[in-house]
Backbone as XML, in Angstrom:
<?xml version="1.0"?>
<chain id="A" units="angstrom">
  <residue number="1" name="UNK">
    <atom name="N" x="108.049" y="56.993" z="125.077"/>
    <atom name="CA" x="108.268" y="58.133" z="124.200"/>
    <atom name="C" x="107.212" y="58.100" z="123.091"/>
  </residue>
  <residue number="2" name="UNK">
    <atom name="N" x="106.696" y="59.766" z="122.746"/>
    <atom name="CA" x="105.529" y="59.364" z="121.931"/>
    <atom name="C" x="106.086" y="59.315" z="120.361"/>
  </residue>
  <residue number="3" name="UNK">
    <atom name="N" x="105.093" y="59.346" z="119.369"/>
    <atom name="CA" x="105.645" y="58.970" z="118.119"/>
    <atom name="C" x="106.140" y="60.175" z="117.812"/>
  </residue>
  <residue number="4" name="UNK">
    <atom name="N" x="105.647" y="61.901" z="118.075"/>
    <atom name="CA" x="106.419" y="62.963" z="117.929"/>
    <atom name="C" x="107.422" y="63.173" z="118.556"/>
  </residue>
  <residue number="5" name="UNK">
    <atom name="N" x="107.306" y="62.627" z="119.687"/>
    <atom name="CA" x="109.097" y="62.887" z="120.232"/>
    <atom name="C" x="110.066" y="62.070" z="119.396"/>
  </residue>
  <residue number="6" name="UNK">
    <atom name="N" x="109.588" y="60.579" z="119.077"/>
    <atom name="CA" x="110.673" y="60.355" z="118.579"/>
    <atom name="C" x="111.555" y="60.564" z="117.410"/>
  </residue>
  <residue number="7" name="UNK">
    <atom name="N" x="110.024" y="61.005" z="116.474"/>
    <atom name="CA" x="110.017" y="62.313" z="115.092"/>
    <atom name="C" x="110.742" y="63.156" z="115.187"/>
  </residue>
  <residue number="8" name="UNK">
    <atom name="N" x="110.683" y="64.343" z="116.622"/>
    <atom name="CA" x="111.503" y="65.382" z="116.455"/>
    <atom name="C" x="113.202" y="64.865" z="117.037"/>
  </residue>
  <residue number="9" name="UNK">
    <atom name="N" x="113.132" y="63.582" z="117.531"/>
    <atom name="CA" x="114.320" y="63.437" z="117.948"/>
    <atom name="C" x="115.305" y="62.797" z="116.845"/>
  </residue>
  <residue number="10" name="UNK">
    <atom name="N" x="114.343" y="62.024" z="115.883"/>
    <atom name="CA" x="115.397" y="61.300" z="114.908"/>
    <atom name="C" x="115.447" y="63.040" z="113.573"/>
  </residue>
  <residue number="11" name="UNK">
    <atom name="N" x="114.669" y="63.886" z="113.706"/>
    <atom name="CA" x="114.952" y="64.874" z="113.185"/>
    <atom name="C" x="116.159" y="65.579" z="113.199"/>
  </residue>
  <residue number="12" name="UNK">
    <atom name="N" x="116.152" y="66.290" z="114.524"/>
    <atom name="CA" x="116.990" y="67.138" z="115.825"/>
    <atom name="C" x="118.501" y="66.252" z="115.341"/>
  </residue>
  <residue number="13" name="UNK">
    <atom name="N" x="118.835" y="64.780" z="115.135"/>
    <atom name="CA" x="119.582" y="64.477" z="115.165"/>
    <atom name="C" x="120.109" y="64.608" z="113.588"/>
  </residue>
  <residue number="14" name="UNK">
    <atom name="N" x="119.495" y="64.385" z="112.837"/>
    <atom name="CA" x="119.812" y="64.407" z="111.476"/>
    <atom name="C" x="120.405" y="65.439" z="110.996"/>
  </residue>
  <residue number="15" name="UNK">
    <atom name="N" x="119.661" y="66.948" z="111.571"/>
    <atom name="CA" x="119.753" y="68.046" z="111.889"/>
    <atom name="C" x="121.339" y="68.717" z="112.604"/>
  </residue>
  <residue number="16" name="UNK">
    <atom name="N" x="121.795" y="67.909" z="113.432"/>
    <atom name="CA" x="122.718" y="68.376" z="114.063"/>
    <atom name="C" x="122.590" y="68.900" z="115.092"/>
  </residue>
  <residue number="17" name="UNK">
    <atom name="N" x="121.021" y="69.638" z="115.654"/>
    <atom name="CA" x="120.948" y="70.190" z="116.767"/>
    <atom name="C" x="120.090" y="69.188" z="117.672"/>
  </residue>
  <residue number="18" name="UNK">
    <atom name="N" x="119.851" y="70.464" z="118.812"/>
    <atom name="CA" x="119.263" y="69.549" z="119.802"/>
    <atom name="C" x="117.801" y="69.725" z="119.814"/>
  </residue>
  <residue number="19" name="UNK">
    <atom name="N" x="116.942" y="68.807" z="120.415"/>
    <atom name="CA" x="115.343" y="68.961" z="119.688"/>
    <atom name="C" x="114.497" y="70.189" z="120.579"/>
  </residue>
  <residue number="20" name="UNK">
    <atom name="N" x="115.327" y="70.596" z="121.622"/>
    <atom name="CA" x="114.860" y="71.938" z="122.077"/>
    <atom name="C" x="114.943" y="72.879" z="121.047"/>
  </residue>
  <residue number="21" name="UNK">
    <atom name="N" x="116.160" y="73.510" z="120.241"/>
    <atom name="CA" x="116.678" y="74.196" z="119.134"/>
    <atom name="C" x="115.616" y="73.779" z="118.124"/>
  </residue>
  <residue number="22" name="UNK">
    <atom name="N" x="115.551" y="72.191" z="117.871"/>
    <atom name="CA" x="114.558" y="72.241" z="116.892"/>
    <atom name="C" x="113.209" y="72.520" z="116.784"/>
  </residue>
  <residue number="23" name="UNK">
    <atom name="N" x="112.852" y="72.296" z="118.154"/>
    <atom name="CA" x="111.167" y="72.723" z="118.160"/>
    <atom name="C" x="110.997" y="74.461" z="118.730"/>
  </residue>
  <residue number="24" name="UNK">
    <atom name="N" x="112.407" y="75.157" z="119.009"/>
    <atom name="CA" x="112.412" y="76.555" z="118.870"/>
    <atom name="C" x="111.872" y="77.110" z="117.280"/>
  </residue>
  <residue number="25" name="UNK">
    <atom name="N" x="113.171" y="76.753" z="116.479"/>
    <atom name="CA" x="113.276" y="76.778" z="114.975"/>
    <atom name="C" x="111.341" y="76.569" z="114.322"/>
  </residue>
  <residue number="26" name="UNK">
    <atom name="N" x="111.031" y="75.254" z="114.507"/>
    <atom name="CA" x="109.833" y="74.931" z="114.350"/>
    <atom name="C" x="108.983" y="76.032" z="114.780"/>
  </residue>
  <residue number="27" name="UNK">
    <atom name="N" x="108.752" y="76.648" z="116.137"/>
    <atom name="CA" x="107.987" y="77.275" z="116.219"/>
    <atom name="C" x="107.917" y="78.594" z="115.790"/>
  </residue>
  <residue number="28" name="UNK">
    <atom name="N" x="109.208" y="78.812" z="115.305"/>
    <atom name="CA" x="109.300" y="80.091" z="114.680"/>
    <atom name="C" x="108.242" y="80.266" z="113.523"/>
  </residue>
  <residue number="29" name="UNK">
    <atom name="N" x="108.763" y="79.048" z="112.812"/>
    <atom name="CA" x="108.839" y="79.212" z="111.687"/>
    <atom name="C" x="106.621" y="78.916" z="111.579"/>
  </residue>
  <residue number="30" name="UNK">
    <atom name="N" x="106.103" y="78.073" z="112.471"/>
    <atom name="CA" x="104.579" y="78.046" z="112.503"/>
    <atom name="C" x="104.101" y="78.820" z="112.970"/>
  </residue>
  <residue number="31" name="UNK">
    <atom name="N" x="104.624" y="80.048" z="113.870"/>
    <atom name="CA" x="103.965" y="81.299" z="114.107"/>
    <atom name="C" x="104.239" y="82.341" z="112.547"/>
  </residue>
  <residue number="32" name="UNK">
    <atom name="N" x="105.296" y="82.488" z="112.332"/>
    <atom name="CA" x="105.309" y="83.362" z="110.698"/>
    <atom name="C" x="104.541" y="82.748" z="109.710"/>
  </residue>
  <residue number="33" name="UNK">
    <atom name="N" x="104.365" y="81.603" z="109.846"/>
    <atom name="CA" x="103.148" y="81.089" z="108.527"/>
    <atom name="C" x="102.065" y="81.795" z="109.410"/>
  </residue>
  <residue number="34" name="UNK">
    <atom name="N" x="101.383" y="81.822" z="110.609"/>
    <atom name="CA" x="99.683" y="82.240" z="111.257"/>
    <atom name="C" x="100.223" y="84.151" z="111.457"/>
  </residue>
  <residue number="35" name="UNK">
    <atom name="N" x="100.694" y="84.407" z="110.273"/>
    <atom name="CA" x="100.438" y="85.635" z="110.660"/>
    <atom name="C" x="99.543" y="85.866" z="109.647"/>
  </residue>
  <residue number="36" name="UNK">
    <atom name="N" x="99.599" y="85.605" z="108.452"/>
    <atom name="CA" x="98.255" y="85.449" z="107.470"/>
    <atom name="C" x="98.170" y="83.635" z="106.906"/>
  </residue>
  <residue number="37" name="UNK">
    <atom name="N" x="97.243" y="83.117" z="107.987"/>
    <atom name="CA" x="97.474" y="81.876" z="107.559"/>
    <atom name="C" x="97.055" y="80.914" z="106.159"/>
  </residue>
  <residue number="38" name="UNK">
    <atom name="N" x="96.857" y="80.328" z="105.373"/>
    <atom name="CA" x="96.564" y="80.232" z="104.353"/>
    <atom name="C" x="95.132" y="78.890" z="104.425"/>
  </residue>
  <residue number="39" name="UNK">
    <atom name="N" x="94.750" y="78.446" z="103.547"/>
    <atom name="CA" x="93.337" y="77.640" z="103.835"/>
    <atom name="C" x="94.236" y="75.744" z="104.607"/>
  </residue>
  <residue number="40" name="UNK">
    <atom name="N" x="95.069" y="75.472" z="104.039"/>
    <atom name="CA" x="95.892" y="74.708" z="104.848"/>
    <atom name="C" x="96.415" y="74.518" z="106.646"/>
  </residue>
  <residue number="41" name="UNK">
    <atom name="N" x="96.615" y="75.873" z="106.677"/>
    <atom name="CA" x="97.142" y="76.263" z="107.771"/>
    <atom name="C" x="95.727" y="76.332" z="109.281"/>
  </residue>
  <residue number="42" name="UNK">
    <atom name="N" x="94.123" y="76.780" z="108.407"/>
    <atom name="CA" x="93.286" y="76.987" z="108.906"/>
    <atom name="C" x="92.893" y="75.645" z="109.630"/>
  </residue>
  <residue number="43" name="UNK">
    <atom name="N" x="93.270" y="74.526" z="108.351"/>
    <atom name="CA" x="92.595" y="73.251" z="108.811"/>
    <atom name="C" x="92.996" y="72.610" z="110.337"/>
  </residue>
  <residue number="44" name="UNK">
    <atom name="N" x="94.428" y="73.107" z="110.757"/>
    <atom name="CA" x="94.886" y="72.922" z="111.961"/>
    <atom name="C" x="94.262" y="73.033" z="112.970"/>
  </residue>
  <residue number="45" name="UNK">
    <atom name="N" x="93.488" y="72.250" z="114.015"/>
    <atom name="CA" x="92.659" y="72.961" z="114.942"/>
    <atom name="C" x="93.523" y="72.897" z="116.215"/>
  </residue>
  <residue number="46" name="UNK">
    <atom name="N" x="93.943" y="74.186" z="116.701"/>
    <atom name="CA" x="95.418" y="74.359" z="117.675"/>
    <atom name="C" x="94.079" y="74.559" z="118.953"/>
  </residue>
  <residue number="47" name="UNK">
    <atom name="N" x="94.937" y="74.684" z="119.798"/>
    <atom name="CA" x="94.049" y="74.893" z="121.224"/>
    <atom name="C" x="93.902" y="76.218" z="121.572"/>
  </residue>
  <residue number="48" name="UNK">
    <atom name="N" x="95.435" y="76.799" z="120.824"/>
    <atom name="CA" x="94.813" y="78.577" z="121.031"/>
    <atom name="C" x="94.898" y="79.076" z="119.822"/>
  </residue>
  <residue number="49" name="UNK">
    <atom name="N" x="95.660" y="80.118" z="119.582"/>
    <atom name="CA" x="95.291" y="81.026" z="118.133"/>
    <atom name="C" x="96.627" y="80.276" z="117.370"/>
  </residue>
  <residue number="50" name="UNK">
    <atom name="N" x="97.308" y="79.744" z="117.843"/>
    <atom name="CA" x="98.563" y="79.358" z="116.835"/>
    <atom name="C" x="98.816" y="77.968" z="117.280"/>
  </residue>
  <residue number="51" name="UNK">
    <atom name="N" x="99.169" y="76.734" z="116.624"/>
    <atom name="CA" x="99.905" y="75.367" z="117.062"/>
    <atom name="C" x="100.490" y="75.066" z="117.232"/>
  </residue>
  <residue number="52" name="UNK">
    <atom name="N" x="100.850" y="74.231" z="118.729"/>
    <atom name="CA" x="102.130" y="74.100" z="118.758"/>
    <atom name="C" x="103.225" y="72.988" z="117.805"/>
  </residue>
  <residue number="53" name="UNK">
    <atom name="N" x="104.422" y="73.068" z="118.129"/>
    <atom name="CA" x="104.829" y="71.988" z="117.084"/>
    <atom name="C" x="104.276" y="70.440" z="117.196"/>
  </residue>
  <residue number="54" name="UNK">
    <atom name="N" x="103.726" y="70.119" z="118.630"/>
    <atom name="CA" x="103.067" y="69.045" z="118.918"/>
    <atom name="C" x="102.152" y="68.510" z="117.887"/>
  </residue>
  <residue number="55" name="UNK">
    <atom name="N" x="101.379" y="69.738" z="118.122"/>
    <atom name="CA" x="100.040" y="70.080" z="117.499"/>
    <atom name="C" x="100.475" y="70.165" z="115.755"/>
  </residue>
  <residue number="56" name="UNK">
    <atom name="N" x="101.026" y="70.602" z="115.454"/>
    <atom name="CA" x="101.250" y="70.932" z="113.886"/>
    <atom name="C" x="101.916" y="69.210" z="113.398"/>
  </residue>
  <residue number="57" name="UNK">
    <atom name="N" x="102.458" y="68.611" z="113.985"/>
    <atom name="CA" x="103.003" y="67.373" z="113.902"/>
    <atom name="C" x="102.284" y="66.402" z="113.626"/>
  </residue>
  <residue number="58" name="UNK">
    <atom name="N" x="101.657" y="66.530" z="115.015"/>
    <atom name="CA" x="100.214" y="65.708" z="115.292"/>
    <atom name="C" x="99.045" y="65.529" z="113.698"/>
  </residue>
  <residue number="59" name="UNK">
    <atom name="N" x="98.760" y="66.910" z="113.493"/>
    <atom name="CA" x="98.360" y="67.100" z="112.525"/>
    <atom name="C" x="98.767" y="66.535" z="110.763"/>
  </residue>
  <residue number="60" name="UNK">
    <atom name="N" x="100.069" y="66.963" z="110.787"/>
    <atom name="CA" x="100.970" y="66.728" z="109.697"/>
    <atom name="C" x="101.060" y="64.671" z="109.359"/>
  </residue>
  <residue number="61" name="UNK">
    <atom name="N" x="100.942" y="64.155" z="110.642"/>
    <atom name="CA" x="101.180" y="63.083" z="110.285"/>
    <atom name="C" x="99.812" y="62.285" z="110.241"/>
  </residue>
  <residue number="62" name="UNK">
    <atom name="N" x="98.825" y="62.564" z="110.496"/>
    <atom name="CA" x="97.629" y="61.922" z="110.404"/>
    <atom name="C" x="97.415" y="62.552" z="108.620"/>
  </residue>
  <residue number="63" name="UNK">
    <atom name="N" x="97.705" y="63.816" z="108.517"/>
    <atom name="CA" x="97.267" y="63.763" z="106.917"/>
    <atom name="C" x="98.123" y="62.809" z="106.360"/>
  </residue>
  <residue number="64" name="UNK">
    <atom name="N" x="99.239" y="62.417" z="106.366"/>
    <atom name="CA" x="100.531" y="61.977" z="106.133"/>
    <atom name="C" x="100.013" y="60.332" z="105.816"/>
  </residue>
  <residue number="65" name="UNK">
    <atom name="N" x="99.214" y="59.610" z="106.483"/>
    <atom name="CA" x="98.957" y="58.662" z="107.013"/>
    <atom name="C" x="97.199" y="58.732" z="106.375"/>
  </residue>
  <residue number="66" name="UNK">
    <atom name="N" x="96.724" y="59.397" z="106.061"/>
    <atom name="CA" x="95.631" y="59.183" z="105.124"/>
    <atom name="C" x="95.718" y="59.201" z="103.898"/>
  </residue>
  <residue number="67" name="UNK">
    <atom name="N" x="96.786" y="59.794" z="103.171"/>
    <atom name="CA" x="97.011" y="59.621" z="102.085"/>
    <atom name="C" x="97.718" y="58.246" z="101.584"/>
  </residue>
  <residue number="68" name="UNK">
    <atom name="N" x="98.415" y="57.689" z="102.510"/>
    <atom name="CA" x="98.689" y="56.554" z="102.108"/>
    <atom name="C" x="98.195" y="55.221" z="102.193"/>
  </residue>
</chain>
C-alpha cells in the first residue's frame, strides 16, 4: 500500500466515510479550486488540465516534507 493510500485511508476513517466517498469529495472539491486556479494551484503539474487526488496529494506532501 502506497503512502497516499494509506493517507486517504487513515483519513476516510477519521472521517467516517469510505475512501471512495473521500477521494469523490476530494475531487470535487480540486476541480472547483481549477476553475480559476490561483498561483498555488498552478504549481501542481497534473497530467491533464486538472489533478487527480493522487496527484494533488502527491504534491501536497512533498511540499509538506520540504518545509520541515
Amino acid at each position: 500500500m502506497s503512502k497516499i493510500e494509506k493517507t486517504l485511508k487513515v483519513i476516510a476513517k477519521r472521517e467516517g466515510i469510505s475512501v471512495t466517498a473521500l477521494k469523490k469529495e476530494m475531487q470535487a472539491a480540486i476541480n472547483e479550486a481549477y476553475v480559476k486556479p490561483n498561483l498555488q494551484a498552478r504549481d501542481i503539474q497534473p497530467k491533464g488540465d486538472i489533478p487527480t487526488v493522487e496527484e494533488f496529494l502527491e504534491y501536497a506532501m512533498q511540499k509538506i516534507t520540504l518545509q520541515n
